[in-house]
BALUM-911182 format. One record per residue (C-alpha): residue in one letter; x negated, y, z negated. Coordinates in steps of 0.25 Angstrom, whole numbers, always signed. Each point is the difference from the previous one (the first is absolute). Layout:
N
[rec A [X Y Z]]
...
***
This chain:
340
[rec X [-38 +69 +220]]
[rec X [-9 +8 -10]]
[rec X [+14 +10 -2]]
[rec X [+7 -13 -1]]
[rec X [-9 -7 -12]]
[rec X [-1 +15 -7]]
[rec X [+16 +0 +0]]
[rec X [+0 -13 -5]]
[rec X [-12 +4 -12]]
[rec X [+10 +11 -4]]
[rec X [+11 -9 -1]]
[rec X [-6 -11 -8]]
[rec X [-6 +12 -9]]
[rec X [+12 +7 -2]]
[rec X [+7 -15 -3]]
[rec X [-13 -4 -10]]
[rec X [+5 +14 -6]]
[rec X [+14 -2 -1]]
[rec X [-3 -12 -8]]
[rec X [-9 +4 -10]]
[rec X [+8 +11 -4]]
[rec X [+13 -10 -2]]
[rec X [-7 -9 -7]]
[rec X [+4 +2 -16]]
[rec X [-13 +5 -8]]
[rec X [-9 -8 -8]]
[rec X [+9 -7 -11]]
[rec X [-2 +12 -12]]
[rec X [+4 -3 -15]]
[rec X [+14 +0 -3]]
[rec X [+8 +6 -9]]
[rec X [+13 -7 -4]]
[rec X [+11 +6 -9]]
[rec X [+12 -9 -8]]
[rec X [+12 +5 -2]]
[rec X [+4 -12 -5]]
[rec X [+0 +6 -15]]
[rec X [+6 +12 +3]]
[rec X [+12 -2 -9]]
[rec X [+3 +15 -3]]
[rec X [+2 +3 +16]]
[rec X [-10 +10 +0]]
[rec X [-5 -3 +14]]
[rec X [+9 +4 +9]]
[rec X [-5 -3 +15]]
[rec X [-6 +17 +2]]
[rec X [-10 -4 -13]]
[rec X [-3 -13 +6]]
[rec X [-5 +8 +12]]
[rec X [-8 +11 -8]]
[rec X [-7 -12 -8]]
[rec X [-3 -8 +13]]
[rec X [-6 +13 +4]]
[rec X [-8 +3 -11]]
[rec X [-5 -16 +1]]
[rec X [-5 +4 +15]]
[rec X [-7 +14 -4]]
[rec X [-11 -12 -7]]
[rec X [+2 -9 +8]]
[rec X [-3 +6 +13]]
[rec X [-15 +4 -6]]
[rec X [+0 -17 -3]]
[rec X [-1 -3 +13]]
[rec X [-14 -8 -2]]
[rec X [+4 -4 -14]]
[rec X [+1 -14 -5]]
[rec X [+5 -6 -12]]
[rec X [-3 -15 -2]]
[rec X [+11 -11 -2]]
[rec X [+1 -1 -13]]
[rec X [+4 -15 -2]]
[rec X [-7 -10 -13]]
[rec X [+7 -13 +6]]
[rec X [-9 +1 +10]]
[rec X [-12 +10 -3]]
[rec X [+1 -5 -15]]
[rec X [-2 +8 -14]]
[rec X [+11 +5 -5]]
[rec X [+9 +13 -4]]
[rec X [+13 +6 -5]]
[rec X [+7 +12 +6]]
[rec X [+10 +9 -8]]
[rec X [+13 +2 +8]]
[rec X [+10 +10 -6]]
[rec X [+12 +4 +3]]
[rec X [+2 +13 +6]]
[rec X [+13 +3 -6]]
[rec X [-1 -7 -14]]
[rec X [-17 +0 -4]]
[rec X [+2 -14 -4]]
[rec X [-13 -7 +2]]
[rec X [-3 -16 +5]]
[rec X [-12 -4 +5]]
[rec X [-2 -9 +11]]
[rec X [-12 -12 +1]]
[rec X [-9 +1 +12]]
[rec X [+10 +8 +8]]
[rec X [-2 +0 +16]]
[rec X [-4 +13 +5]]
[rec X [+0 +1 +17]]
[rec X [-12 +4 +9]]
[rec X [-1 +13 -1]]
[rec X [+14 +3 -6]]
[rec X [+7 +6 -15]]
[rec X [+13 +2 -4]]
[rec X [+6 +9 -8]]
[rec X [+11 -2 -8]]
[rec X [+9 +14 -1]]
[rec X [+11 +5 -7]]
[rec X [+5 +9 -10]]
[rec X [+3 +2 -17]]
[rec X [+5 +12 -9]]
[rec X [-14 +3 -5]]
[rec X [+6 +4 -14]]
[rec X [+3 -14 -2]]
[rec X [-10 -6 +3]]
[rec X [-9 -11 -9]]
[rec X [-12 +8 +3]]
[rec X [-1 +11 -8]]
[rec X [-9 +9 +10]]
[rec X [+11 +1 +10]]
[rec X [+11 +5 -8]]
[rec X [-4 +15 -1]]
[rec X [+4 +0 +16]]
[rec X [+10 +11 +2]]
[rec X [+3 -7 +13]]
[rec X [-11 +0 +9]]
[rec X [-8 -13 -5]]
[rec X [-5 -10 +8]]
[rec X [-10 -11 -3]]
[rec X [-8 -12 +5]]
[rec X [-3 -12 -9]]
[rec X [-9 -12 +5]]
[rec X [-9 -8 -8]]
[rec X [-9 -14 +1]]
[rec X [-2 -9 -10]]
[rec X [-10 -12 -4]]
[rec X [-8 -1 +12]]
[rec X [-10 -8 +2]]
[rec X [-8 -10 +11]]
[rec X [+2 +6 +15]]
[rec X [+10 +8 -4]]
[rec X [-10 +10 -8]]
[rec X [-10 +3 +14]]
[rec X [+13 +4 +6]]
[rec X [+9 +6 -11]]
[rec X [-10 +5 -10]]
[rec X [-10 +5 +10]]
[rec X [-8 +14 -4]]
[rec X [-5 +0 +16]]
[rec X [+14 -2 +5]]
[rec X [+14 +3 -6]]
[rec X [+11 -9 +7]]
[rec X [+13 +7 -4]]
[rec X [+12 -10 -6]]
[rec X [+14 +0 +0]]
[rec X [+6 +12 -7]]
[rec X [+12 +5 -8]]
[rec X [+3 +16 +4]]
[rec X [+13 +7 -8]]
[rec X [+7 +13 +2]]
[rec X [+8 +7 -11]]
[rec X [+14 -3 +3]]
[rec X [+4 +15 -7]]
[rec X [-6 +6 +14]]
[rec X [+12 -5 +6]]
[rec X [+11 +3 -10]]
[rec X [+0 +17 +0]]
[rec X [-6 +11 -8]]
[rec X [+6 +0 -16]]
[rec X [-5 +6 -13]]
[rec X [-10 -12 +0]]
[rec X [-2 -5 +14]]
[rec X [-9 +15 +6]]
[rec X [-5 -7 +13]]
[rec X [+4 -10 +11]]
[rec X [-6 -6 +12]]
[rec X [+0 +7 +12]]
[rec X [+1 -8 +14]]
[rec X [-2 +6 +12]]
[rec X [+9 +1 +11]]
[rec X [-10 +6 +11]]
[rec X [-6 -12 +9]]
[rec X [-13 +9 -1]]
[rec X [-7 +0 -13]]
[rec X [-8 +13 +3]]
[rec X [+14 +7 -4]]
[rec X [+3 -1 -11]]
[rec X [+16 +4 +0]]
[rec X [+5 +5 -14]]
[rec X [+11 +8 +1]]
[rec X [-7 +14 -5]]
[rec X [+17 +4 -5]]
[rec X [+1 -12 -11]]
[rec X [-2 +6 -14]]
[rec X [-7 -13 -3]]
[rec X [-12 +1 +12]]
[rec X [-12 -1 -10]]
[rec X [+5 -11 -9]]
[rec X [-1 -11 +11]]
[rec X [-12 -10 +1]]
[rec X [-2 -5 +14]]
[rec X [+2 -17 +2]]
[rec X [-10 +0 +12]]
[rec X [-10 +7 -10]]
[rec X [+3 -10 -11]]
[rec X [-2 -12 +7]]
[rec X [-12 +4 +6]]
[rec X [-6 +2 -14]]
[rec X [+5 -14 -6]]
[rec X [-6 -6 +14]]
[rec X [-13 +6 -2]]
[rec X [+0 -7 -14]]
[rec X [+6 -15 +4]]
[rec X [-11 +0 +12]]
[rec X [-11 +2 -12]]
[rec X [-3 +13 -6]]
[rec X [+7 -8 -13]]
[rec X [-5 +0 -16]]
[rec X [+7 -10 -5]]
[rec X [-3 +4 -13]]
[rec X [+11 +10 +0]]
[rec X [+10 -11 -1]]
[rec X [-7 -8 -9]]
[rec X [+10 +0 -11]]
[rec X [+10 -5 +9]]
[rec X [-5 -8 +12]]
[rec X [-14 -9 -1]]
[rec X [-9 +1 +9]]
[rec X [-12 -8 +3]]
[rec X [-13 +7 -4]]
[rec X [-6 +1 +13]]
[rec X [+13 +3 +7]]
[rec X [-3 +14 +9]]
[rec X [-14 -2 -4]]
[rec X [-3 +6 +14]]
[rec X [+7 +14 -6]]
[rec X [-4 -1 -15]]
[rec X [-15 -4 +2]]
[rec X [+0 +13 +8]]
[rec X [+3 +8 -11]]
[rec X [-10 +6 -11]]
[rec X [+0 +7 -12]]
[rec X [-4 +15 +5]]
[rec X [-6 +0 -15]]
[rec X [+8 +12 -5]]
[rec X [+11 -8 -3]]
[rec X [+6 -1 +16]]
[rec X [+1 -10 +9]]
[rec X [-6 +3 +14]]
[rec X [+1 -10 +13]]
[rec X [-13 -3 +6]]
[rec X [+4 -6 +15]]
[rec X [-9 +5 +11]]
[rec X [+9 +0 +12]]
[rec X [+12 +10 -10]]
[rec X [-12 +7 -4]]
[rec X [-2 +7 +13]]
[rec X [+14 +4 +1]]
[rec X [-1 +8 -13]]
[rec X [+3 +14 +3]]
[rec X [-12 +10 -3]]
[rec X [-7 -11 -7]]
[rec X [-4 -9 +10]]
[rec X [-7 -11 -5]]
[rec X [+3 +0 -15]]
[rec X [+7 -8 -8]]
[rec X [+15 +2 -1]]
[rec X [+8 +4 -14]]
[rec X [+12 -9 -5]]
[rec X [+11 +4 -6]]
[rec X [-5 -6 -16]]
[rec X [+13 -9 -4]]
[rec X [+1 -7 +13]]
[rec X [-12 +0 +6]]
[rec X [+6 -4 +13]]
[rec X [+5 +15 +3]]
[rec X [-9 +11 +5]]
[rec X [-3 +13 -10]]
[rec X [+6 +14 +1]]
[rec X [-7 +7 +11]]
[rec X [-4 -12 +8]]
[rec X [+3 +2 +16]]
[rec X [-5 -8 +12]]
[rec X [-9 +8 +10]]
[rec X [+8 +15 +1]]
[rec X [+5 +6 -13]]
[rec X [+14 +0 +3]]
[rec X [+1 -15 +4]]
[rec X [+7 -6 -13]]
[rec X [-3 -15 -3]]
[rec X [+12 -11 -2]]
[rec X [-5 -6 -13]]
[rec X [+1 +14 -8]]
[rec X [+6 +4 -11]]
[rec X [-5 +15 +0]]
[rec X [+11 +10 -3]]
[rec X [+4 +10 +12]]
[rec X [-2 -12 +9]]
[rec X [+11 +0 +11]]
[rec X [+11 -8 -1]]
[rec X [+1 -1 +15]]
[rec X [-8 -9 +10]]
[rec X [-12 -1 -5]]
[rec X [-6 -11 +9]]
[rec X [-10 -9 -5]]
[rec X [-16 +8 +1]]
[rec X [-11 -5 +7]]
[rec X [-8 -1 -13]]
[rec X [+12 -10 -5]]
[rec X [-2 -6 +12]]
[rec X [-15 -2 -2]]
[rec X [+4 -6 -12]]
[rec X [+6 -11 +6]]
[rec X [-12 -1 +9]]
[rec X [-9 -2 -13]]
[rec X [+10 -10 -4]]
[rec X [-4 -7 +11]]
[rec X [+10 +4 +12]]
[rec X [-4 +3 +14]]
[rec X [+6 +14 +2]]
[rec X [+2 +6 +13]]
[rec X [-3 +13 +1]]
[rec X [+10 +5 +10]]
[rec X [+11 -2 +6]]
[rec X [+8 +3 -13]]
[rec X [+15 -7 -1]]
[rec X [+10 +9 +8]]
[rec X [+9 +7 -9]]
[rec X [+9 +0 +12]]
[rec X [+11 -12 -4]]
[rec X [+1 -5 +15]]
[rec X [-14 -4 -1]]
[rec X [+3 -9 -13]]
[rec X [+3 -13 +1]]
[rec X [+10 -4 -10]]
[rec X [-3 -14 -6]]
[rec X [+12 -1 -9]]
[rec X [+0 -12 -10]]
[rec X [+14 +0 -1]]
***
């Protein structure tokens, strides 16, 4: 009887087991991408993979993360949210726009950069890409959620790619967009025979950076003279970043701070004009692990992922970061969510 009740105990354990472990996880933010704009055909369904990837390389840190309904009709207060199109940069704003639980989208798609309205995109030779987003007028409840220094609650974003990364090298067009073909990320599968191997940027790499600024690590003043933006929008980044007093910026937050390599603990240098981009010489825990968010010359074009320091970034923005595991570079562990 005793071998009987303990085979049955094994049983219902290995049963309650089985369960757990085919149960979904705990809902986790959700980043969704609209294609919907992508006039120019850019996004062929191998760099929709690459960007739903990129997506889950934050998200699958995200997994205790929550970002609010943001709603007026029913919270009340009120907002306007910038939404430009991807393959044009015409701008409308939208009243008291309805964002999901714990959900953005990102508009996507492509532009010649030397053509664009914008005068800072059109010295691209090819390898341009930018996110645009931008909050407007808010006020009432919308200001504790939108507007919080403790707490930034990412919005619906605009990312664009040069369309000349596409279209072959020329006289004027010295780099294009690389895409890789491996299922694994580690490799990075350049053909070492093409005359033209050090004049790709990596798409993987790139969207990663313009994620890292949509999720917060944003100065809207950069984008001042062409898209508005509430004052206090990315307050949770901008009230973060001090004057180092000798003309630099430096960003203050704790949790990145520890991440700073050989100077643990001390406040981190900016790149001066942007102030959303670290300084030259700036890596995250060893000296050879580059940052995303970098403009430093000699940076490599290829894979870097984003740092923990970026990552404790985000955490001083307010995200709950999980350390470990971080998202498989391997494409049969990503999910694809494809917002066709």
């Amino acid at each position: 009887m005793m071998k009987m009740k303990s085979f049955q105990t094994r049983v219902l354990l290995w049963l309650f087991w089985l369960l757990m472990v085919s149960l979904p996880p705990a809902e986790a933010v959700n980043i969704v991408f609209d294609y919907s704009y992508d006039s120019n055909g850019f996004f062929t369904p191998d760099r929709r993979v690459l960007l739903e990837r990129a997506a889950a390389a934050f998200t699958s840190r995200m997994t205790s993360t929550t970002w609010a309904r943001v709603d007026p009709t029913t919270a009340g207060g009120h907002y306007e949210l910038a939404v430009i199109n991807p393959s044009t940069l015409s701008v409308s704003w939208v009243t008291n726009a309805i964002l999901p639980t714990n959900q953005i989208t990102v508009r996507v798609g492509a532009i010649d950069f030397t053509k664009s309205p914008i005068a800072m995109m059109t010295n691209s030779t090819g390898d341009g890409a930018s996110q645009l987003l931008s909050i407007l007028n808010v006020s009432g409840a919308m200001t504790n959620l939108l507007a919080n220094p403790a707490l930034f609650r990412p919005v619906d974003a605009t990312i664009t790619f040069d369309l000349q990364g596409i279209k072959g090298f020329s006289a004027t067009i010295t780099r294009q967009w690389y895409f890789p073909t491996n299922p694994d990320l580690n490799i990075v599968d350049l053909n070492p025979a093409d005359p033209h191997q050090s004049d790709y940027s990596d798409f993987y790499d790139g969207v990663i950076h313009e994620l890292g600024h949509v999720l917060g690590i944003h100065n809207p003043l950069v984008y001042q003279t062409i898209l508005a933006s509430d004052p206090n929008f990315c307050v949770a980044w901008t009230s973060r970043v001090q004057s180092d007093g000798q003309g630099g910026y430096v960003f203050t937050g704790a949790h990145a701070r520890q991440f700073y390599y050989n100077h643990v603990g001390s406040n981190i240098p900016l790149d001066t004009d942007t102030r959303c981009h670290w300084a030259d010489g700036v890596r995250s825990v060893m000296a050879t692990n580059w940052t995303s968010l970098s403009y430093e010359s000699g940076r490599p074009y290829f894979r870097v992922p984003f740092s923990e320091l970026e990552f404790g970034a985000l955490q001083d923005l307010g995200y709950v970061i999980t350390p470990v595991p971080k998202a498989s570079l391997s494409l049969a562990a990503t999910n694809s969510n494809l917002n066709l």
